[in-house]
N, C-alpha and C positions, 0 to 999 in steps of 0.2 A: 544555571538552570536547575531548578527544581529535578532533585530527581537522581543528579549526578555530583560528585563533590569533587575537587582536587586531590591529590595527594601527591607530597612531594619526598622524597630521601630514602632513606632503609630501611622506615618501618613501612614503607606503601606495597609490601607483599606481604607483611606480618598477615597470618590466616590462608596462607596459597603454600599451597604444596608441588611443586614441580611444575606442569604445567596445569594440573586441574588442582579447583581450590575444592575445600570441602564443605561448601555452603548450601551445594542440594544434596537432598539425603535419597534413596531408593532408587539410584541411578543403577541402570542395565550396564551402563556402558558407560564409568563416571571418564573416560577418557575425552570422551566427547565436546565435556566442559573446558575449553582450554582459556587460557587466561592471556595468554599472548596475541598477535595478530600475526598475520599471513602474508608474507612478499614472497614474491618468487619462489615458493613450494618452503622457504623457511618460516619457523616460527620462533615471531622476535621479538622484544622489547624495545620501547623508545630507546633513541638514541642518549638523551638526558636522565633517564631511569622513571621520569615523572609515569603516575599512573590516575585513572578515575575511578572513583569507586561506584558500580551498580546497585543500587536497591533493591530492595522488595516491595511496591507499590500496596500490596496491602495492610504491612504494618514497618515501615521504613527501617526493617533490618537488610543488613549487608552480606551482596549476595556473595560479592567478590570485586575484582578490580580488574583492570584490563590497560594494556598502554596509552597514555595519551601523545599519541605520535601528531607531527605538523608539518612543517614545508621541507626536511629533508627526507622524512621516510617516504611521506606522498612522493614527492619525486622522486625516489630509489625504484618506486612502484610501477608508476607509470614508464619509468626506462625499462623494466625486467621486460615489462609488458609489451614493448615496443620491439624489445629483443626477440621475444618469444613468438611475434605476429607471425614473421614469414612461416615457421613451420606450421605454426597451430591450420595458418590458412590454404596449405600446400595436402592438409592433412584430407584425404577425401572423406568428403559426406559424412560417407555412412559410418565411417569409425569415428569422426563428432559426433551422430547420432548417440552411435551405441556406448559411449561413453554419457553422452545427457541421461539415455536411459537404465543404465548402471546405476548414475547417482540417483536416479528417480527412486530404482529400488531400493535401495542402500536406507533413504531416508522414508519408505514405507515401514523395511523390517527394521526399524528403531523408532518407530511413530512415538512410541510411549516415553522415551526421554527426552526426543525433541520437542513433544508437548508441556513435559515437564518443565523444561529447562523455560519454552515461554510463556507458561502461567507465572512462572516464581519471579521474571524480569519484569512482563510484560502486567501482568494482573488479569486478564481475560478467565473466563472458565474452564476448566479442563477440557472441554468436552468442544468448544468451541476450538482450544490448541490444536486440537487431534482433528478436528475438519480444516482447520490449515494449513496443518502439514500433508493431508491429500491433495487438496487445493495446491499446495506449494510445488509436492510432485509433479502431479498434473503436465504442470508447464513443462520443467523437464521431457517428460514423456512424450507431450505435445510436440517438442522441437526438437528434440530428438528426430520425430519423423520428419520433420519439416525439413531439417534439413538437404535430405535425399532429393526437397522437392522447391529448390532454389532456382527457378525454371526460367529461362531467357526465352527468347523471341527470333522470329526473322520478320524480314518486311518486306514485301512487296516493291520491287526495286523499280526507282524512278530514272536509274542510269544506266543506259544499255552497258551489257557485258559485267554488271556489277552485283555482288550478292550483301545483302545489308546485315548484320546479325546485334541482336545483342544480348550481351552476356551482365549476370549479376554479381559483383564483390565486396566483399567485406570489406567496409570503409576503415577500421582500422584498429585502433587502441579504444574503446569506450568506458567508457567511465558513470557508475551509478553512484546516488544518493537516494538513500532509503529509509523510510520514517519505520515509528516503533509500535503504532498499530498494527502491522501485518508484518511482521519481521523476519517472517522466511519467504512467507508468497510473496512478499514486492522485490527480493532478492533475486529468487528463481523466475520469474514474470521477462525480470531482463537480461539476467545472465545464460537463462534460457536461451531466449532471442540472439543476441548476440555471440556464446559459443556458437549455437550453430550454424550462423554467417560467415564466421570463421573471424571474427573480431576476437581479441583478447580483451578483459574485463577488468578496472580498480573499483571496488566496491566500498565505500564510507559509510557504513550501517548507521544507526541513532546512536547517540548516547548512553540511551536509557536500554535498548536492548542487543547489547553485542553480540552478548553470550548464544544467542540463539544463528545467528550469523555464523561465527567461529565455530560452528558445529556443524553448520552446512559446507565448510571448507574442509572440516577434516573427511566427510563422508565423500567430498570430490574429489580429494585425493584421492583417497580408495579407489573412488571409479576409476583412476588411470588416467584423470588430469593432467595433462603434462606439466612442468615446471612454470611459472610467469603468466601463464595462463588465466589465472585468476588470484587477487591479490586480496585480502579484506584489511583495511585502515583504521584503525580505530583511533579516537582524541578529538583533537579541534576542529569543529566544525567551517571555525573562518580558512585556518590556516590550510584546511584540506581539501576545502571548497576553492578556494584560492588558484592552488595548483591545477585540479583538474579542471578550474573553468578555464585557465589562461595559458597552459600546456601547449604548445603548438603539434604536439605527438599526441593528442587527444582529440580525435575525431569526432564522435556522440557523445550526449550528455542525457543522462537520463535522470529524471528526476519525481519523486513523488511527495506531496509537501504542503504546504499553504501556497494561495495565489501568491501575498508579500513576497514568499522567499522564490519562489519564483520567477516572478519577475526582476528581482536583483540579479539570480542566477543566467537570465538573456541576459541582460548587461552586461555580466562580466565574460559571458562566450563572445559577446560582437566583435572582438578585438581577434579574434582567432575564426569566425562563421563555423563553428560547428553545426553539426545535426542536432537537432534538442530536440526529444522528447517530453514531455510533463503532463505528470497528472495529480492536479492541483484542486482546489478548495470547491468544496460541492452545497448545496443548498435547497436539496431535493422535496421537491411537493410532492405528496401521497395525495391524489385528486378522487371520493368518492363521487361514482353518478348517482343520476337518481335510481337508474335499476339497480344498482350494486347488491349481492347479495350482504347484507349487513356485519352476518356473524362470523363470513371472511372476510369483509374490509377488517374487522375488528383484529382479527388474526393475524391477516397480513401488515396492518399496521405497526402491532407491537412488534412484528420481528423485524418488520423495514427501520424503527425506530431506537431499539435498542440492544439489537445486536455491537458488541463491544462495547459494553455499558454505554451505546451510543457516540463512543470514539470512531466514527467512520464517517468517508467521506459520501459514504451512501446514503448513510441515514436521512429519514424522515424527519426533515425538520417543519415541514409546513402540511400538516395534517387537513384538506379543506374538503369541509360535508356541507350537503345542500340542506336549507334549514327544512326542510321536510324530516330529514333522516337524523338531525342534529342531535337533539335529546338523547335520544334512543343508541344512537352511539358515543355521542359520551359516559352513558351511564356505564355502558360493556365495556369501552375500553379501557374508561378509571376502574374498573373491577379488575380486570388483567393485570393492569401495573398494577395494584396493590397488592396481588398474588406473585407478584415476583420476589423471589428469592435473592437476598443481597450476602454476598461474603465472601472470605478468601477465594479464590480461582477452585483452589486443589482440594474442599468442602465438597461431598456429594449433594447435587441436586441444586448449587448456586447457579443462578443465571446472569446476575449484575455483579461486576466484580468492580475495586477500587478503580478512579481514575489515577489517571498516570502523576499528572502532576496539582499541586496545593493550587498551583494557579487555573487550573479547569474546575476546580470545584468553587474557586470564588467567583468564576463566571456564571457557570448554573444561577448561583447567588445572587449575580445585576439581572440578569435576563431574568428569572423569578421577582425580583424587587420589582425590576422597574414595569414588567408587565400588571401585578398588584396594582402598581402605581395609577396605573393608565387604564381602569378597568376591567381586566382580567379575573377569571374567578380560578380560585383557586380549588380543585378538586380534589385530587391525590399528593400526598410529598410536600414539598417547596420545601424543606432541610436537609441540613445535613444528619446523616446515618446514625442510630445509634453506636454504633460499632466503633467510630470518632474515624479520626486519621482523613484519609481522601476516602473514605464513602460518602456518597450521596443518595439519598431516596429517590427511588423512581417517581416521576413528579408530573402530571396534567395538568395543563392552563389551557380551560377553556374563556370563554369568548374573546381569542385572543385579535387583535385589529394590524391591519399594516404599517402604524405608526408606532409598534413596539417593536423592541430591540430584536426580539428572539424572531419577529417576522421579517427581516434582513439579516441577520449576522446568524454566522453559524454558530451552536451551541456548543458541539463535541462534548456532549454530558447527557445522562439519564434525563431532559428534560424533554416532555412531547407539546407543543403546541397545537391544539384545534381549531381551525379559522371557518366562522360560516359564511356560505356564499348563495346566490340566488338563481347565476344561471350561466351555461355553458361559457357564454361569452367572456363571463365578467372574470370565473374561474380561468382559465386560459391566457387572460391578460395577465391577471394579478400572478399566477405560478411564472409568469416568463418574463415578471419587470422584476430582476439579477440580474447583476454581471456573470455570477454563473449557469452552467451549462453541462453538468456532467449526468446525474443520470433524474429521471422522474419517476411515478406511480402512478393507476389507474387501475380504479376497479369499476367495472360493473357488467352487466346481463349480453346486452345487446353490443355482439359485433362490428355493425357498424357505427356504433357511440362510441365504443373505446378506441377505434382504428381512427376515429375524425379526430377525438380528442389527442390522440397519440403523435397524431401527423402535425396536429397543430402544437406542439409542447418543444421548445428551443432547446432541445437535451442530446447529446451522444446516445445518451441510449434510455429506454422507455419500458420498463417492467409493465406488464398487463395482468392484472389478477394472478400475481405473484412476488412474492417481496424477494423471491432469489431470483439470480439472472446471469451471473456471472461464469465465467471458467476460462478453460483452457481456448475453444475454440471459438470465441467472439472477440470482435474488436473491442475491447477495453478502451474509451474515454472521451470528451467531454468536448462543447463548444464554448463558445466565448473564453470569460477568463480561468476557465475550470480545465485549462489545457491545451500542449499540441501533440498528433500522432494518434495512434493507436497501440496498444497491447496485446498480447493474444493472438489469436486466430493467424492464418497465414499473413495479414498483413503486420504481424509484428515482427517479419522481420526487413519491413522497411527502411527503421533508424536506424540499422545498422550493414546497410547495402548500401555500394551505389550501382547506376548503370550506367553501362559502359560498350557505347554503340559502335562497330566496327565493322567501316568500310571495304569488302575484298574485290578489289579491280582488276582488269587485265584479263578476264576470263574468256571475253569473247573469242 
């Protein structure tokens, strides 16, 4: 993969010092940076010595390396982990909690290096890092509380002399896979959840962003993490994915990712029926009405669209205005994008930073082509950056049609498509003929027009005259193929519960 390289023998630590290498500079805390992974409260190296080397996505220097571990450490992982359940889950509530919420704070009063650390993996803007790592917290802190509030039932007894109850438990060893857009919030989102269930956690970060992971380990430590508790893997994706899908001491699987990879990861649980969680490839229509006030669709749009240079599963890929309002919003939105600021992350005042990998920017590229191709006009961008490397121009294609590439496939790039439509009906069809289902858009005046429009849109969840919507206490995700479960909010800690109904007789 783009992004990530091999390295095998003695020289694959040449540049690393102990366990922090010295490749971010103005670190508070350069400990934090660690270069190893995390089993059972130790920090190791593969068993082989082999290591991967991490980039810098906005100009392809080296940030450092990190183990490329596979079927023997994963599974070293998942035993500690197995070892460690009974006490973790003996441990009551509240001192889960206040351990979740230790590490919440731990990773507020070091906000500044853990943003650092995922601008320079990740390529995002600084300023965006630093609202992730609240976002990231959050969760913590969220489940933290939650835990305290893990609440059973009785039930109204259908059999003389008998009292029904039931009680809820952590289902067991869980196991996350986490992509490298959100690199701490998709971390903390589930190990959240799951510490405070009282499950133990093997965490498989991305490739491309570890180092932001292995710093969220060392600050759980701190919180007083017990041992096995939570493990972070770093290396092969097959050979790691392997293990914790086919594990029979791996009860949850959580995942967040592309639809493809997803659904090969059901495949390889059916043999074991875990709980699976995912949340998977997204395909979001931004719907203005006719009332919409214009100069905040125009608003909300860019940020629904290009937040993380549009590396999100949230993103606004199908931008659709009533031709009434058409013009007049294209003109303002192509004004905005060409006001965006493109450059390193760590630049003040950048808003579009590199994509991740050589291979997303030659997408922009077909979906840009082949829309040209097909009628599209071309209004802001369609190249790539001066800056060279994976930048890409921020880029509007308007009169874009449903038989072009970028109006079904997702783009994961600076590109906004604008679709014009005629009338409620038609708009509602056309947003909800995808396989996905994870979140939508909707702007305009009148109450009752975005509530119809809202009810009627096949989405997990429905922004209304707001392109932000997310956090700690909503259900976080998607229908159709954009997902199963929820995230967040009290029901996240579903995937990692079960219930457990128990009859007590004899009483009469």
């Amino acid at each position: 993969m783009y992004g990530t390289m091999e390295i095998t023998g003695i020289d694959a630590r040449a540049g690393v010092a102990g366990l922090a290498t010295p490749r971010i500079d103005g670190l508070q805390r350069p400990e934090l940076l660690r270069d190893r992974a995390f089993i059972g409260g130790i920090w190791c190296d593969a068993a082989d010595g082999r290591r991967l080397a991490v980039e810098n996505p906005a100009d392809g220097s080296l940030i450092g390396t990190v183990p490329d571990m596979g079927t023997r450490e994963t599974e070293r992982a998942v035993e500690v982990a197995e070892r460690a359940f009974p006490g973790w889950r003996a441990t009551p509530a509240r001192e889960r909690g206040a351990i979740l919420r230790r590490w919440a704070e731990l990773m507020l009063r070091h906000k500044e290096d853990l943003a650092r650390i995922m601008t320079l993996e990740q390529g995002k803007p600084l300023a965006e890092s630093r609202g992730e790592i609240d976002y990231a917290a959050s969760f913590l802190d969220w489940f933290g509380e939650e835990a305290k509030r893990a609440y059973g039932e009785t039930i109204p007894s259908h059999l003389p002399g008998s009292t029904l109850l039931v009680v809820r438990e952590p289902v067991g060893v869980a196991a996350a896979i986490t992509p490298w857009n959100f690199p701490s919030a998709m971390i903390t989102r589930k190990a959240g959840a799951a510490l405070a269930a009282g499950c133990t956690m093997v965490v498989r970060p991305a490739s491309e962003t570890p180092f932001s992971a292995l710093a969220l380990a060392v600050l759980a430590e701190e919180a007083g993490l017990p041992k096995g508790v939570l493990s972070i893997v770093t290396g092969d994706p097959i050979a790691i994915g392997d293990v914790l899908t086919k594990s029979p001491m791996v009860r949850a699987l959580s995942f967040t990712g592309s639809t493809e990879i997803g659904r090969k990861l059901l495949e390889q649980c059916a043999g074991t029926v875990k709980k699976m969680s995912m949340e998977l490839g997204g395909h979001a229509p931004f719907i203005v009405l006719e009332d919409a006030d214009l100069d905040a669709a125009v608003k909300g749009a860019i940020a629904a669209k290009f937040a993380t240079s549009g590396q999100d599963c949230l993103a606004a890929n199908r931008i659709y205005v009533p031709a009434r309002l058409y013009d007049a919003f294209v003109e303002r939105f192509a004004a905005a994008t060409a006001a965006l600021e493109v450059g390193p992350g760590l630049e003040p005042g950048v808003e579009i930073g590199p994509l991740m990998h050589e291979k997303a920017v030659k997408k922009c590229e077909a979906h840009v082509a082949d829309a040209v191709a097909k009628g599209a006009r071309l209004v802001v961008g369609g190249t790539r950056h001066p800056l060279g490397g994976r930048f890409y121009t921020p880029t509007v294609l308007a009169d874009v049609t449903d038989g072009m590439l970028i109006a079904h496939e997702e783009t994961f790039g600076p590109v906004a498509a604008i679709l014009r439509y005629e009338d409620e009906a038609e708009v509602i069809a056309r947003a909800n003929a995808t396989i996905y289902g994870l979140a939508a858009y909707v702007y305009g005046s009148g109450l009752r027009n975005v509530m119809r429009v809202a009810g009627a849109l096949d989405y997990g969840m429905v922004a209304i005259n707001t392109p932000k919507f997310t956090g700690a206490p909503i259900p976080f995700g998607g229908t159709k193929q954009s997902g199963l479960g929820r995230e967040g909010s009290r029901h996240g800690l579903d995937d990692y519960s079960e219930l457990k109904y128990l009859c007590l007789g004899g009483l009469a």
